[in-house]
C-alpha positions in Angstrom: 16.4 -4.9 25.4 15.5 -1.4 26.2 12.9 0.0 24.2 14.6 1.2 20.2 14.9 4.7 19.4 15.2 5.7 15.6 16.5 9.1 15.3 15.2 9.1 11.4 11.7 7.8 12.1 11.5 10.7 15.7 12.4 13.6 13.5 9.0 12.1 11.0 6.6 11.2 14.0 3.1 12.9 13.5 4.3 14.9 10.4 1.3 14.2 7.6 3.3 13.4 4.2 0.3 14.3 1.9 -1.1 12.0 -0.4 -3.8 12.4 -3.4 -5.6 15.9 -3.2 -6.5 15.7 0.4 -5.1 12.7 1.9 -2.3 11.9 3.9 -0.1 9.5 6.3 0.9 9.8 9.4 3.4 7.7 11.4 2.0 7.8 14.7 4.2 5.1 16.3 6.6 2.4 16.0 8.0 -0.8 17.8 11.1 -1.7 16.8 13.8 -1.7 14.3 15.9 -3.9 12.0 18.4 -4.2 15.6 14.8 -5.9 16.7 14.7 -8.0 13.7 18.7 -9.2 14.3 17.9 -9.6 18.2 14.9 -11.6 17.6 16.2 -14.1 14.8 19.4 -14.5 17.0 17.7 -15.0 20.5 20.3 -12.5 21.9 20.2 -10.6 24.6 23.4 -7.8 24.5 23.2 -5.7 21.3 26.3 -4.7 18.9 27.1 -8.5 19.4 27.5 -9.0 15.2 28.6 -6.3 13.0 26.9 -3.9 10.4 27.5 -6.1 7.4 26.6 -9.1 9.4 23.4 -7.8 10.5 22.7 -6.9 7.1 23.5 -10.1 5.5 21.0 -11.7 7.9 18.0 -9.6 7.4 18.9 -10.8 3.8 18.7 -14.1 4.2 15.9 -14.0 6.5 13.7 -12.5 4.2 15.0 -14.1 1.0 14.0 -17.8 2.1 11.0 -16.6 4.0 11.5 -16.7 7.9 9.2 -14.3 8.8 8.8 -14.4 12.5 11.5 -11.9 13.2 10.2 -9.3 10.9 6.7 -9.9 12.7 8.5 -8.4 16.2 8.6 -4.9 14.6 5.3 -3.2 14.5 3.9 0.5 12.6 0.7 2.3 13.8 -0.1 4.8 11.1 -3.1 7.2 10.9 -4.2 7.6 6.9 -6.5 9.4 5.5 -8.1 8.6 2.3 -11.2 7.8 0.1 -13.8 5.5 1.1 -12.9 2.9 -2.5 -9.2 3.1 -1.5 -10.1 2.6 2.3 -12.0 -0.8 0.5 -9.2 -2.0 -1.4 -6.8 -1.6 1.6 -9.1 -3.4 4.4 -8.7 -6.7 2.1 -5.3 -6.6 4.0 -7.2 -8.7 7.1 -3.3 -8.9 9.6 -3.9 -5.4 9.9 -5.7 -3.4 13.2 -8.1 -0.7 12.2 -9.9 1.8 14.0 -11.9 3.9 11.5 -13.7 7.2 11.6 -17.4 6.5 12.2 -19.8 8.1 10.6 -22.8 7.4 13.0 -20.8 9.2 16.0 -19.1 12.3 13.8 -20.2 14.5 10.9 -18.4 13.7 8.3 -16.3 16.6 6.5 -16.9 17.9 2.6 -14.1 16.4 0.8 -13.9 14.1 -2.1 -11.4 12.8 -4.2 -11.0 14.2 -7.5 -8.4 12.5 -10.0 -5.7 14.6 -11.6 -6.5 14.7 -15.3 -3.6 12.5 -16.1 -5.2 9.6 -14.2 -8.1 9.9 -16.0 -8.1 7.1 -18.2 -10.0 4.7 -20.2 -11.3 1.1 -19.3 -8.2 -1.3 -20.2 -9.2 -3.7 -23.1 -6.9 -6.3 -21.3 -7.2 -6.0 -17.8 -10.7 -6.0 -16.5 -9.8 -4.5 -13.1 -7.7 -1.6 -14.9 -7.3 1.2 -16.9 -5.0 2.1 -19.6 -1.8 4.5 -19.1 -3.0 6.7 -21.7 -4.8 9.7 -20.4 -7.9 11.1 -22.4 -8.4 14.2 -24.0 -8.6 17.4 -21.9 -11.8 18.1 -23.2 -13.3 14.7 -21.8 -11.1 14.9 -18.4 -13.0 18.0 -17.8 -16.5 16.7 -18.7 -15.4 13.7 -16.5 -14.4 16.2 -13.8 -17.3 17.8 -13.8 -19.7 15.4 -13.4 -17.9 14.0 -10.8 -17.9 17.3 -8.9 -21.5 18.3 -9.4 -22.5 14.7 -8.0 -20.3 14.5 -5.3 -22.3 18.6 -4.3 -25.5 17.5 -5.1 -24.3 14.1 -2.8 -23.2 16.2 0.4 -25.9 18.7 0.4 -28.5 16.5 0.6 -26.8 15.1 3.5 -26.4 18.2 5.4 -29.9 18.9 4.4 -30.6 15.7 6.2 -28.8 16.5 9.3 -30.7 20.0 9.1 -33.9 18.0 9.6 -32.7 16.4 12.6 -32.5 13.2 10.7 -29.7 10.4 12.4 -26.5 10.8 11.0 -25.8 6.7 10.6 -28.9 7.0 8.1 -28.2 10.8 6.8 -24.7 9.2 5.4 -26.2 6.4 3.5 -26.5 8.3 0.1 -22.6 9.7 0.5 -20.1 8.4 -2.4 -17.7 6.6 -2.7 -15.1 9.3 -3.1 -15.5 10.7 0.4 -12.1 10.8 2.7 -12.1 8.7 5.7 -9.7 8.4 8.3 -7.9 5.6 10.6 -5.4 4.2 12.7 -4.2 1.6 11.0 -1.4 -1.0 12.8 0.6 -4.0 11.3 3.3 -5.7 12.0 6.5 -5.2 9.4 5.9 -8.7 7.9 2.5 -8.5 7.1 3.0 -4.9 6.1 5.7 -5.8 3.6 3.3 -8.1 2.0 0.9 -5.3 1.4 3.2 -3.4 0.1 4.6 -5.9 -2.5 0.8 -6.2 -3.7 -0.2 -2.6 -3.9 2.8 -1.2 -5.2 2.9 -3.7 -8.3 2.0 -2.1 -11.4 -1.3 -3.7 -11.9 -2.5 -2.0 -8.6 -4.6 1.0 -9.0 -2.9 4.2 -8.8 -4.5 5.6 -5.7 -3.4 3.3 -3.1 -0.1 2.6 -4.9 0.7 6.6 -3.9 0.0 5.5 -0.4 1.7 2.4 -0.7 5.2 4.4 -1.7 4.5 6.7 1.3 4.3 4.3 3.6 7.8 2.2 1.7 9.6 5.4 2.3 8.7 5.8 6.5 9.6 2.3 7.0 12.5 2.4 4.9 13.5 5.3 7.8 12.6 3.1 10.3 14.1 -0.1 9.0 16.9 0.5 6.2 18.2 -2.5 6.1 14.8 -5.0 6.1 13.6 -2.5 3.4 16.6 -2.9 1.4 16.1 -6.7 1.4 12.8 -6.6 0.2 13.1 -4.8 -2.4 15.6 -7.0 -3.5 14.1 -9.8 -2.9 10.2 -9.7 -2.8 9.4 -6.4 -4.4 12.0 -6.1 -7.4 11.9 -10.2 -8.1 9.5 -11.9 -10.3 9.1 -15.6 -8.8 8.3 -18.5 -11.7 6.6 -21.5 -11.8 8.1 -25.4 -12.4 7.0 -25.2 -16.3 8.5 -22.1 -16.7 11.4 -22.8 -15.1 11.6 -26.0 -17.4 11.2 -23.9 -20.5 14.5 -21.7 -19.4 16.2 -24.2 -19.0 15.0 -26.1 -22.9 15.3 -22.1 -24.1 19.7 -21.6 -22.4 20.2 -25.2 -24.1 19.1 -23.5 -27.4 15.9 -25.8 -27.7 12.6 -24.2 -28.6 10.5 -22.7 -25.7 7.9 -25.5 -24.8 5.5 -23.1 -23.5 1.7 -21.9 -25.4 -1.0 -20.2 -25.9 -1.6 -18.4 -22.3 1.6 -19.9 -20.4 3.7 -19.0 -22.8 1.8 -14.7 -23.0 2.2 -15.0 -18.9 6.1 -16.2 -19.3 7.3 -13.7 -21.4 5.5 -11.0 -19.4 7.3 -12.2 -16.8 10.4 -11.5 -19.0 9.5 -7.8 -20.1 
């Protein structure tokens, strides 16, 4: 099958879609489409062979009950920039090829990420890897701001002062935060990218890679309308629940009592909510 052509995902190619206050992502290539994901599950070799709705109905099913293989034929290559803790979160993701930015070769560039007040928030009582959704006073987002300004001067100057003295730049960067943007080329194939997604769009994900997360949700979705319908249907809009809980809806549409305590019971009905 000759190579697919997207007129959606052309008119995007090598446009940044900013992200955060100097971030961005950029869809630098792309193999594939859901006709790739329709060709590949069939083993066909002539395309238009099954309609619209049919096509649709299998990418459906496909990803509904798990057959991933087709989806793994369709490929992205994106270039991202972002901050160095994101670029930590996101490298977890171990299906994925990166090239990064490297900061022995290149002097790396004056900008840090600075949260919008809004998203300055307190330590969640609840979730030990989170924050609350309540933003804090404007008087403390600024003293927050601040001191995470001043360090992250105080954090580049000594480094150009250290380049200044003639001083290697893979040591010169050692004392450079966290906050600092980085940049890569960043490739995955649209099953393993779909399962990134579902993880770093949920709600318990922290709100600077889920902003990249929706970027990147909305390219594909140009580049594959139909496999991103599905999984949003089916993977990133479903909840998925265990044999005890599936025991206690059943007791609970009978009009018994709900069998499920303590913690199983607290993880059920946030399941529920």
């Amino acid at each position: 099958m000759a190579h697919c052509i997207v007129a959606a995902a052309e008119e995007i190619l090598d446009k940044e879609f900013p992200v955060l206050d100097h971030g961005f992502v950029r869809l630098v290539d792309y193999l594939g489409s859901d006709e790739r994901i329709v060709q590949s599950a069939r083993v066909s070799y002539g395309s238009g062979t099954k309609t619209y709705r049919q096509d649709k109905g299998l990418i459906s099913y496909l990803l509904r009950n798990d057959h991933t293989s087709p989806f793994e034929q369709v490929n992205f290559t994106f270039h991202v920039k972002m901050p160095i803790f994101v670029a930590r979160q996101w490298i977890r993701h171990r299906t994925g090829r990166v090239n990064e930015i490297s900061g022995r070769y290149s002097v790396m560039s004056d900008e840090c990420y600075l949260p919008d007040k809004e998203h300055i928030n307190f330590q969640s009582e609840d979730n030990k890897q989170g924050r609350t959704d309540e933003a804090v006073s404007d008087a403390l987002a600024a003293e927050v701001l601040a001191l995470l300004s001043e360090d992250q001067k105080r954090s580049y100057e000594t480094y150009q002062k250290l380049l200044d003295l003639g001083i290697a730049r893979e040591l010169a960067r050692v004392d450079l935060p966290l906050s600092l943007y980085t940049e890569w080329y960043w490739q995955m194939d649209l099953h393993n990218l779909f399962h990134f997604l579902q993880l770093r769009l949920d709600s318990h994900a922290q709100y600077e890679i889920r902003v990249y997360a929706q970027t990147i949700l909305d390219m594909v979705r140009l580049v594959c309308p139909m496999a991103t319908e599905a999984f949003e249907e089916h993977k990133l809009g479903a909840k998925t629940f265990s044999q005890s809980e599936l025991d206690a809806m059943k007791s609970m549409l009978k009009g018994e009592d709900n069998p499920l305590k303590g913690r199983a019971l607290e993880l059920f009905e946030q399941k529920l909510s």
